[in-house]
C-alpha positions in Angstrom: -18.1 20.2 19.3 -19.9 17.3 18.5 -22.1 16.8 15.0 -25.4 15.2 15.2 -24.1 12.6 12.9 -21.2 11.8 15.5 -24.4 11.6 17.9 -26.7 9.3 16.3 -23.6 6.7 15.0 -21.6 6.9 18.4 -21.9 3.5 20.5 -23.6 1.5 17.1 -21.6 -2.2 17.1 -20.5 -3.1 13.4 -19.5 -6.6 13.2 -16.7 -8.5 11.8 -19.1 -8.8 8.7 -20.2 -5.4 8.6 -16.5 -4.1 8.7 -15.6 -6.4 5.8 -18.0 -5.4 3.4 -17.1 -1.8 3.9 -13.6 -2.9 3.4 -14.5 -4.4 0.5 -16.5 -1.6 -0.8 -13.5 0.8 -0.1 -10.4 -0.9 -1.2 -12.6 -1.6 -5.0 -12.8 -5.3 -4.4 -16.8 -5.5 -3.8 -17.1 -4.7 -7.5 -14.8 -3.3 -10.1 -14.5 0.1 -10.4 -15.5 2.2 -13.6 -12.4 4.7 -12.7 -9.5 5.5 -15.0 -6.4 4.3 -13.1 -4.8 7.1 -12.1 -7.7 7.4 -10.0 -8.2 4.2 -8.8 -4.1 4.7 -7.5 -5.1 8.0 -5.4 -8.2 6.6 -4.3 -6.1 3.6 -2.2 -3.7 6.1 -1.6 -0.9 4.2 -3.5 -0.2 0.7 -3.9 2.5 -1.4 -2.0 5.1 -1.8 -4.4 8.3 -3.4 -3.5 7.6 -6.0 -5.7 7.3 -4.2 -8.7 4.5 -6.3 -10.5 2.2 -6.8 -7.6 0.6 -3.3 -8.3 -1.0 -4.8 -12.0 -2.4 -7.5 -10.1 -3.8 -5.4 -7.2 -5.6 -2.6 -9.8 -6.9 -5.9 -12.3 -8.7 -7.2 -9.2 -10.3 -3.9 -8.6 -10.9 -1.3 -11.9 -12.9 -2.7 -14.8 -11.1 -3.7 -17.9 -7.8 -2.9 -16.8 -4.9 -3.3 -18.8 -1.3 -3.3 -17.8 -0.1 -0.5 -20.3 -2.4 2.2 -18.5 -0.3 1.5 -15.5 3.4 1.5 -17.1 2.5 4.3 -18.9 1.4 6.2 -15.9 4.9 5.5 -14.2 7.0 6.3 -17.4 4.6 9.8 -17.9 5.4 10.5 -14.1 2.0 10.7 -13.0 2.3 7.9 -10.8 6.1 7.1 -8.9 7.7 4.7 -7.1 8.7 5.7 -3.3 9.4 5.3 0.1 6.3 6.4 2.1 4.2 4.6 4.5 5.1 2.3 6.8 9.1 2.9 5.4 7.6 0.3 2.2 8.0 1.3 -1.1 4.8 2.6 -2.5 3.2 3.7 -5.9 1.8 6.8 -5.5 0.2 9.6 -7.3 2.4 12.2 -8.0 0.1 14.9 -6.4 0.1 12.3 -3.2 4.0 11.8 -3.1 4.4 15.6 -3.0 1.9 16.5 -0.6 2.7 13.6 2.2 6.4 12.7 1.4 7.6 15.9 3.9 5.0 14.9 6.4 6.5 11.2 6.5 10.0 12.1 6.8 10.1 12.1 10.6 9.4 8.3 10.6 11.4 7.3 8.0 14.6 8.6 9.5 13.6 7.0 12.9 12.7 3.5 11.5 16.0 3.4 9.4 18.0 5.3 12.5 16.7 2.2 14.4 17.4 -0.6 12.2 21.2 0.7 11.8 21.7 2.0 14.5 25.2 0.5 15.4 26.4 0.9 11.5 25.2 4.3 11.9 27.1 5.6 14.9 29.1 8.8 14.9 27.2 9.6 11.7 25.6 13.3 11.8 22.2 12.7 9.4 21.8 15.8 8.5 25.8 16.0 7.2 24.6 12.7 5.5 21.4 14.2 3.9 23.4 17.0 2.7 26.1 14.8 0.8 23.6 12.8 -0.4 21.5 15.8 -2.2 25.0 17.0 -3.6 26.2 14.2 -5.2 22.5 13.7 -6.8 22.2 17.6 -7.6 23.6 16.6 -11.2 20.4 15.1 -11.9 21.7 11.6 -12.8 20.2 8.7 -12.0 22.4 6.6 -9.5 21.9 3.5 -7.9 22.1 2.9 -3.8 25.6 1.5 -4.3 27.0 4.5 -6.4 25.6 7.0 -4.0 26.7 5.1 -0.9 30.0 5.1 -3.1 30.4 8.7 -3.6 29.6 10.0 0.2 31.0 6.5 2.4 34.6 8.4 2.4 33.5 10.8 4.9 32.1 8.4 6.8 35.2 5.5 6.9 33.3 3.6 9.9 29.4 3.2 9.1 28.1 0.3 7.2 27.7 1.1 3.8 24.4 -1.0 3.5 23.3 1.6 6.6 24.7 4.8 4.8 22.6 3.8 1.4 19.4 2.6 3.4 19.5 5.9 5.1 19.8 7.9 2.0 17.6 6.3 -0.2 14.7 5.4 1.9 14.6 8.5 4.4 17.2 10.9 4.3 16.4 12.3 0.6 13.4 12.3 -0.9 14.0 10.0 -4.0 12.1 8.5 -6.7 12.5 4.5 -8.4 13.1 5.4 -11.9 11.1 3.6 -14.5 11.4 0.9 -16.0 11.9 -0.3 -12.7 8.1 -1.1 -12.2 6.9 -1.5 -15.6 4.6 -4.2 -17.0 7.1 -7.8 -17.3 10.6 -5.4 -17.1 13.2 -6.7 -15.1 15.3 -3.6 -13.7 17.1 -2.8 -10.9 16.6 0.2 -8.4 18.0 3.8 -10.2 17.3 7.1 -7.8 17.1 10.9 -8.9 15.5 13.5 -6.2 11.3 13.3 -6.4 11.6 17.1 -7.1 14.1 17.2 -9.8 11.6 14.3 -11.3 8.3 16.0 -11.1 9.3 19.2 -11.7 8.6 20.9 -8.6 9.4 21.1 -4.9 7.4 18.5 -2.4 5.0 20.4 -0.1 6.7 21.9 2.7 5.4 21.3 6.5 2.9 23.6 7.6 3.7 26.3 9.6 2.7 27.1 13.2 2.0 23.7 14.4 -0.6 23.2 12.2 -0.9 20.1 10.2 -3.2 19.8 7.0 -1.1 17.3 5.1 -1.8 14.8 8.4 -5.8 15.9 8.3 -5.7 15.5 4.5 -3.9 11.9 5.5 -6.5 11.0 7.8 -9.8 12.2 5.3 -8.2 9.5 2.9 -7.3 6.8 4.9 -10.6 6.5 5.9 -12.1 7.1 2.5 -10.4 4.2 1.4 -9.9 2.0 4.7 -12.5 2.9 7.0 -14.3 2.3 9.4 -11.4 2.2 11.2 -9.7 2.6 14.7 -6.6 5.3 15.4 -4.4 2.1 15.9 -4.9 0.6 12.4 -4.1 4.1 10.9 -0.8 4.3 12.5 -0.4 0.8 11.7 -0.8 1.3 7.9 1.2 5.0 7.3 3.6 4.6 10.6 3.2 8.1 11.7 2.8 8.5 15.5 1.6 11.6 15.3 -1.6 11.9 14.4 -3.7 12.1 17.4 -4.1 16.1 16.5 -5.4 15.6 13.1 -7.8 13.1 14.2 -8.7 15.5 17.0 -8.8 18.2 14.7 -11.4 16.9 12.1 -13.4 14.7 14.7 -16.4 17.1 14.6 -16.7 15.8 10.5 -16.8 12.1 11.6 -18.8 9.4 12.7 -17.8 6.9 15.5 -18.9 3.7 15.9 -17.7 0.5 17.7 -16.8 -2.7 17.1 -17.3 -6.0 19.0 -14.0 -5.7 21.0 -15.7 -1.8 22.2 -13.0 -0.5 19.8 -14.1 3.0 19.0 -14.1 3.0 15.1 -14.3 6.5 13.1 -15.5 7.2 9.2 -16.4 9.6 7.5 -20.3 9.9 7.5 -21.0 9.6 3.8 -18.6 6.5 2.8 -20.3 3.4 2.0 -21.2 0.8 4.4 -22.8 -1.8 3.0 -25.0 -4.5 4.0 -23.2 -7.2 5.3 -25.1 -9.6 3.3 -24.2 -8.1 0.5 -22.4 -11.1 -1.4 -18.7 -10.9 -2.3 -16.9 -12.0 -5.2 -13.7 -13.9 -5.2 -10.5 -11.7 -5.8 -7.3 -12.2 -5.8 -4.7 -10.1 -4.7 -1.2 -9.1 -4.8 1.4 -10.0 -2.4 1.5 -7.5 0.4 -1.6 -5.9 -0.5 -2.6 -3.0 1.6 -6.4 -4.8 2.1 -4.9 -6.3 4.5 -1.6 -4.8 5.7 -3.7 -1.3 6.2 -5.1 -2.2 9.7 -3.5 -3.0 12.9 -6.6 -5.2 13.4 -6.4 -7.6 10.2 -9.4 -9.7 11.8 -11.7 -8.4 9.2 -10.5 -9.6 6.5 -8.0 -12.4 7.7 -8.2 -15.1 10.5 -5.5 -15.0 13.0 -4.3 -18.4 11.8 -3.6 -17.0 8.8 -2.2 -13.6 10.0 1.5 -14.2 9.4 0.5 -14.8 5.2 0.1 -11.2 4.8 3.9 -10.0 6.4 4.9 -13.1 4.5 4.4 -12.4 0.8 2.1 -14.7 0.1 -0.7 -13.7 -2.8 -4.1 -14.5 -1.6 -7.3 -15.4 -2.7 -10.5 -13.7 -1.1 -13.8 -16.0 -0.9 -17.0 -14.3 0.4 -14.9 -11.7 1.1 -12.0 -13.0 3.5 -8.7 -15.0 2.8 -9.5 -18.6 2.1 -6.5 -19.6 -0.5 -3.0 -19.0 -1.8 -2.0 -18.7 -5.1 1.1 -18.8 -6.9 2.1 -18.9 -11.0 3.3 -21.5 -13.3 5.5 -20.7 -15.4 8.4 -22.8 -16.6 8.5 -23.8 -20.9 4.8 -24.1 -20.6 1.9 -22.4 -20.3 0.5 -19.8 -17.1 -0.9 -21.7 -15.1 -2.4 -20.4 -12.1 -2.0 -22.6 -8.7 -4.4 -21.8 -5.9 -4.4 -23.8 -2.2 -7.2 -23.4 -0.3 -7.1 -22.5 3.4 -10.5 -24.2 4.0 -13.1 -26.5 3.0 -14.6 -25.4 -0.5 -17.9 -25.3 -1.3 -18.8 -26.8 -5.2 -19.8 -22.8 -5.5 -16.7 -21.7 -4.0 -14.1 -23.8 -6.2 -16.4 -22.9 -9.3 -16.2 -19.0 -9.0 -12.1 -19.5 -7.7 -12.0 -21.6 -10.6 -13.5 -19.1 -13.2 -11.7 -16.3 -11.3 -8.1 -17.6 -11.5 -8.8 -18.3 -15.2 -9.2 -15.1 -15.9 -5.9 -14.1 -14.0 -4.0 -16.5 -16.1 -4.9 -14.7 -19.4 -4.0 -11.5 -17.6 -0.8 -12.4 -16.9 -0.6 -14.4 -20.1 -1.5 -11.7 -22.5 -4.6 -13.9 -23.2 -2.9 -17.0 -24.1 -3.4 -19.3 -21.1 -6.4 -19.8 -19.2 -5.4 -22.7 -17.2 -5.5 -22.8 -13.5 -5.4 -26.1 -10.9 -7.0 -26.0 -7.3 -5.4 -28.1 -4.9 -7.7 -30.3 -2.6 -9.5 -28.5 0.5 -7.9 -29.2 3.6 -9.9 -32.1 5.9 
């Protein structure tokens, strides 16, 4: 069945523009957000986190007054944790969110880490693997990848042990990063205990029948916070292949539009789309940030030149809404100081609000005590 809105939106072009502003609007970054931060985590549905400060950075671009102890204590009160989810990266999550999708994930992320070993992993039964690996963390304690790889490689003589621990950690058993890995400036390594043993309760099961309302509920909140956006970037940004039901199954709720490629694009009908001459501040952003990772089609937001910055861990610096510098941090016996590159020609405007931008990060990260920050000269 089709809705009138599907109707009247199907066939409407949205530009390169158009689809950046809404991207803007719906990643937080078109103004900051008035939303406590626990919020503002489930309404991007997580943060990439395998660089375990990038997260502050990401939410002080995007929620209004944010400080880093709302975060840290989040992740030590366990309403926010650390795991594997999509796209195999580690990701910090709601709690709620790590429950309900970390069972619906669990398909992929024993086939991308199957793949990536799969000569060290020879002869090795996974689900043997799986079960050694949830008794020898049954105790409760936290371990790290090398003292559960320890404990189970016996039984497995021939497999690489980097394989073995990859597989446990990252797919096989559903884990959670202990704090203080990912706490405000701690330095910690990687400590594991099962998510349910952490939380307190179970993860959510997969639906029965063939039905499957954690991949609706997946597809309702990539959109909210991603959309418009084709089927191929929302495989690209959770790595689950098997969507095409869900989307079939709550395509009567959305609207379709297309893009200038004739790429069908779907939202939901209410989200915000905003005027693409709606002005946009300049942000920066974290390395890896899912702004940009989250499509398959990155064109919105980053030129191809630049494409291979966002796999690449560079930070980046939005102006009028699209990648235009680098930045990096200072440090050394002296004070933050915040370096930024542009990718382009500056306007006077431009390196003004960058300027006044980056100053603000520095105090951020400086806990107020720096403000200093140094533009390199456009490119000719």
């Amino acid at each position: 069945m089709t809705t009138p809105t599907t109707r009247s939106a199907r066939g409407r072009v949205l530009g390169a523009r158009a689809l950046n502003r809404a991207t803007l609007a719906r990643q937080l970054l078109l103004d900051h957000a008035d939303l406590p931060v626990l919020d503002a985590v489930a309404h991007l549905c997580g943060l990439q986190a395998q660089e375990p400060q990038e997260p502050f950075v990401g939410l002080w671009s995007r929620v209004r007054g944010f400080g880093p102890a709302a975060l840290s204590d989040l992740l030590v009160g366990r309403s926010v944790v650390r795991v594997h989810l999509m796209r195999r990266t580690v990701h910090l999550v709601s709690a709620a969110d790590a429950l309900a999708w970390r069972a619906r994930h669990d398909g992929m992320l024993r086939q991308r880490v199957a793949a990536t070993y799969r000569a060290e992993l020879a002869g090795v039964d996974l689900d043997e693997l799986a079960a050694a690996g949830r008794a020898v963390l049954a105790d409760g304690e936290p371990r790290t990848s090398a003292e559960l790889t320890r404990a189970v490689a016996g039984r497995w003589p021939g497999a690489g042990r980097r394989a073995l621990g990859e597989m446990l950690v990252s797919a096989l058993v559903p884990v959670v990063q202990l704090p203080p890995r990912g706490v405000w400036r701690v330095k910690a390594g990687v400590r594991v205990v099962p998510l349910s043993s952490w939380l307190g309760r179970e993860i959510d099961p997969p639906a029965p029948g063939g039905s499957d309302p954690a991949g609706e509920a997946l597809v309702r909140r990539y959109l909210a916070a991603f959309g418009p956006a084709a089927t191929a970037d929302l495989r690209a940004w959770c790595g689950l292949a098997g969507l095409p039901a869900a989307v079939s199954a709550i395509r009567p709720e959305l609207v379709s539009f297309r893009d200038e490629r004739g790429r069908e694009l779907l939202d939901l009908p209410d989200a915000p789309r905003p005027d693409p001459d709606t002005p946009a501040p300049v942000r920066f952003l974290p390395a890896f940030d899912n702004a940009i990772l989250g499509y398959h089609d990155r064109g919105r937001i980053i030129d191809d030149a630049h494409r291979g910055l966002s796999v690449a861990g560079e930070r980046v610096v939005l102006v009028d809404g699209r990648v235009g510098a680098t930045w990096t941090v200072e440090t050394g016996t002296g004070p933050v100081i915040v370096r930024v590159v542009p990718l382009r020609r500056f306007t006077r405007a431009d390196r003004a609000a960058v300027a006044e931008q980056g100053a603000a990060l520095a105090s951020f990260l400086s806990g107020g005590e720096s403000h200093r920050v140094r533009i390199t000269a456009s490119p000719r």
